[in-house]
PADO-859546 format. One line per field, with one value per residue (C-alpha): x, y, z; residue number from 0. Coordinates in Angstrom, 1 decimal. Each point is the difference from the previous one (the first is absolute). Layout:
% PADO-859546
c1 = (X; ...)
c2 = (Y; ...)
c3 = (Z; ...)
num = (NUM; ...)
***
This chain:
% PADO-859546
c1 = (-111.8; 3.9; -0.3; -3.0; 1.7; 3.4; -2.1; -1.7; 3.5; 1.3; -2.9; -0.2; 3.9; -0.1; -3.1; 1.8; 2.9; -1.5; -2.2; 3.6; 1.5; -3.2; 0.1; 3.6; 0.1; -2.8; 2.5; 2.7; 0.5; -1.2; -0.1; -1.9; 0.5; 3.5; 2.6; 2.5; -1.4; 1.5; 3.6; 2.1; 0.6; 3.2; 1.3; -0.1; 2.7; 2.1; 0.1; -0.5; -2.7; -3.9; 0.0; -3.3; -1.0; -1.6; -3.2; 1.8; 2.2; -3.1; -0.2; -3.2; 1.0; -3.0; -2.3; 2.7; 1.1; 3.2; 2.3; 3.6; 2.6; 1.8; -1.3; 2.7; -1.0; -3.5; 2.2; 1.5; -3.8; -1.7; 3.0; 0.1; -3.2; -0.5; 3.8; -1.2; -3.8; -0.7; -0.6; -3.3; -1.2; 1.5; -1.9; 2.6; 2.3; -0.5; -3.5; -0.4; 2.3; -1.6; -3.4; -0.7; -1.3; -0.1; 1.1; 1.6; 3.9; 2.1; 1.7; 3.1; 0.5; 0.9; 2.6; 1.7; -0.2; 1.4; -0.1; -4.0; -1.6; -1.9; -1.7; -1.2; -2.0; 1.5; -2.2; -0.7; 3.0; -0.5; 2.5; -0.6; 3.3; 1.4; -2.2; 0.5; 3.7; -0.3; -1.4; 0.1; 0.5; -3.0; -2.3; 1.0; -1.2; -3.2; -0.2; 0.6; -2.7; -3.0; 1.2; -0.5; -3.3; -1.5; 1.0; -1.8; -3.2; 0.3; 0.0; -3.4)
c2 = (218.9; 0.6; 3.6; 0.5; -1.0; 2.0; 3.1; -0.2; -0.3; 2.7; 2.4; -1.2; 0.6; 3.1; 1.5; -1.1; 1.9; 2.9; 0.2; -0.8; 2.7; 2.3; -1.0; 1.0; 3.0; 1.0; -0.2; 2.2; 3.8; 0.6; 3.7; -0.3; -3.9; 1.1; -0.8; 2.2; 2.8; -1.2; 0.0; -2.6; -2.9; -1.0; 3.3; -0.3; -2.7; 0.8; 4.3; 0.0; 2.7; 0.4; 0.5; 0.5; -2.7; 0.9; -1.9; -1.2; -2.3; -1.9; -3.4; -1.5; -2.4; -2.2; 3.1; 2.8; 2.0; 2.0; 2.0; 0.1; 2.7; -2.5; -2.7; -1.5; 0.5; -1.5; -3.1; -0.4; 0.8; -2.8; -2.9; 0.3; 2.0; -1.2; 1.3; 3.6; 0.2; 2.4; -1.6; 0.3; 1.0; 3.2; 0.9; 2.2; -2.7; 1.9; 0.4; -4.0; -0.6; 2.5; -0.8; -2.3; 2.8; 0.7; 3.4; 2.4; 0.2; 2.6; -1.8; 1.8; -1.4; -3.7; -2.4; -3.0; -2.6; -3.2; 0.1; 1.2; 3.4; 2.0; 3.2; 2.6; 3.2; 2.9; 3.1; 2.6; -0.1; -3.7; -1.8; -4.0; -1.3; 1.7; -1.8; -3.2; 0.3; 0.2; -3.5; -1.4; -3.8; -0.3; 2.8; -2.3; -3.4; 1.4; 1.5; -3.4; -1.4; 2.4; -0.3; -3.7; 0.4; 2.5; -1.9; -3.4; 2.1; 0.9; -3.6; -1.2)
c3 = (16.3; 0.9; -1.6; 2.0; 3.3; -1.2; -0.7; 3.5; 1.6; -1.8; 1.0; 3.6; 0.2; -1.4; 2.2; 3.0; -0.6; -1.4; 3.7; 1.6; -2.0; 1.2; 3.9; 0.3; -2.1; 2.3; 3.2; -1.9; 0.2; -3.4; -2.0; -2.6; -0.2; 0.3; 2.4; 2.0; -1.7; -3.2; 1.1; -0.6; 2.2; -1.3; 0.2; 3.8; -0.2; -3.3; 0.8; 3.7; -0.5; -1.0; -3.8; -1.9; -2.7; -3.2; -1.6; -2.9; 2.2; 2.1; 1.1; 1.7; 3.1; 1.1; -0.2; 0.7; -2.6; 0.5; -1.7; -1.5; -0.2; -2.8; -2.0; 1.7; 3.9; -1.8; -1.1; 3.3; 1.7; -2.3; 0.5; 3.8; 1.4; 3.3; 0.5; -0.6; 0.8; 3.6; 3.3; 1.6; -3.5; -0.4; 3.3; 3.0; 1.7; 2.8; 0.4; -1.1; 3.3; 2.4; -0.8; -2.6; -2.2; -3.8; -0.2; -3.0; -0.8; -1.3; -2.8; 0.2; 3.8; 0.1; 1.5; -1.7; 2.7; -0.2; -4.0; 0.9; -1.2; 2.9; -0.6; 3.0; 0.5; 0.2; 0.1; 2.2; 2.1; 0.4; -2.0; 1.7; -1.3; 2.7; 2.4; -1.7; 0.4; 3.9; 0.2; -3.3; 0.6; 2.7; -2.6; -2.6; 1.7; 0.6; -3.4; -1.6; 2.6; -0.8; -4.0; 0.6; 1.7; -2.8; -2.7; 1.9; 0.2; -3.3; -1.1; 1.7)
num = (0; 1; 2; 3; 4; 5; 6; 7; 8; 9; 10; 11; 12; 13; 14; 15; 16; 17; 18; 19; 20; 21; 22; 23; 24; 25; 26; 27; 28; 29; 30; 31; 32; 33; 34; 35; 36; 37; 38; 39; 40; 41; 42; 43; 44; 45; 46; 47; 48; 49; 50; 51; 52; 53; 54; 55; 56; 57; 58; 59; 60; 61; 62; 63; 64; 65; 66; 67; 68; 69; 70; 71; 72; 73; 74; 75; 76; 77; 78; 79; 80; 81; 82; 83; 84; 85; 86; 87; 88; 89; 90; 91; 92; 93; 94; 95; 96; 97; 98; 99; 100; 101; 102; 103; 104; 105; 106; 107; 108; 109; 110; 111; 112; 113; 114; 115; 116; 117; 118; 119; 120; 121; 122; 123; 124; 125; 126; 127; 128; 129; 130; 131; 132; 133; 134; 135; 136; 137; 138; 139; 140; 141; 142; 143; 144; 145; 146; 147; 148; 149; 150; 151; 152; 153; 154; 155)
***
């Protein structure tokens, strides 16, 4: 009877987090169940610039993969994640303070912000870093509150 009841909390526990794992993968800016476009997140902080992972160097977070320059950066990833991981998902700072919307990044376009990794679009002659950088601190309250409020929706 105990291995019974152990088994069934095991398997509950596990399909929970696996639909957890599913449900906030679904709010990232996946390619190819990939974040950042495969560049590495550590890089951001450790390089100061955008540097592309490879496969061999992967690490799954709660239902995002992402990629490693160095098995090393993937050490440092894995110990601490929530430390590197995007705001807003990966998704434009900007766009997430402007107008609360999920839209595309250029990977190579970020800012390091208070020890937090923002990305931006930057594409036909619209590069919104610049935009953000002309009222970050109010863009980035409202970015935090429409983050907040997707990822509450997202929960229900």
């Amino acid at each position: 009877m105990k291995k019974t009841i152990i088994l069934v909390v095991a398997f509950l526990s596990i399909t929970t987090f696996a639909q957890n794992a599913t449900k906030r993968a679904s709010e990232f800016n996946l390619e190819n169940k990939i974040a950042l476009q495969g560049y590495d997140p550590v890089a951001y902080f450790t390089q100061k610039k955008a540097v592309k992972g490879k496969s061999t160097f992967a690490a799954n977070y709660e239902g995002v993969i992402y990629y490693f320059a160095t098995a090393a950066n993937k050490e440092m990833f894995t110990s601490n994640p929530s430390k590197y991981e995007p705001q807003y998902g990966g998704w434009c700072a900007y766009a997430m303070g402007s107008s609360g919307e999920k839209v595309e990044i250029d990977p190579e376009t970020f800012k390091i912000v208070d020890g937090k990794l923002f990305l931006f679009y930057n594409a036909y002659f619209n590069n919104t870093l610049k935009s953000w950088n002309k009222d970050e601190s109010n863009l980035k309250k409202k970015a935090d509150a429409n983050w907040t409020k997707i990822i509450k929706n997202n929960k229900q």
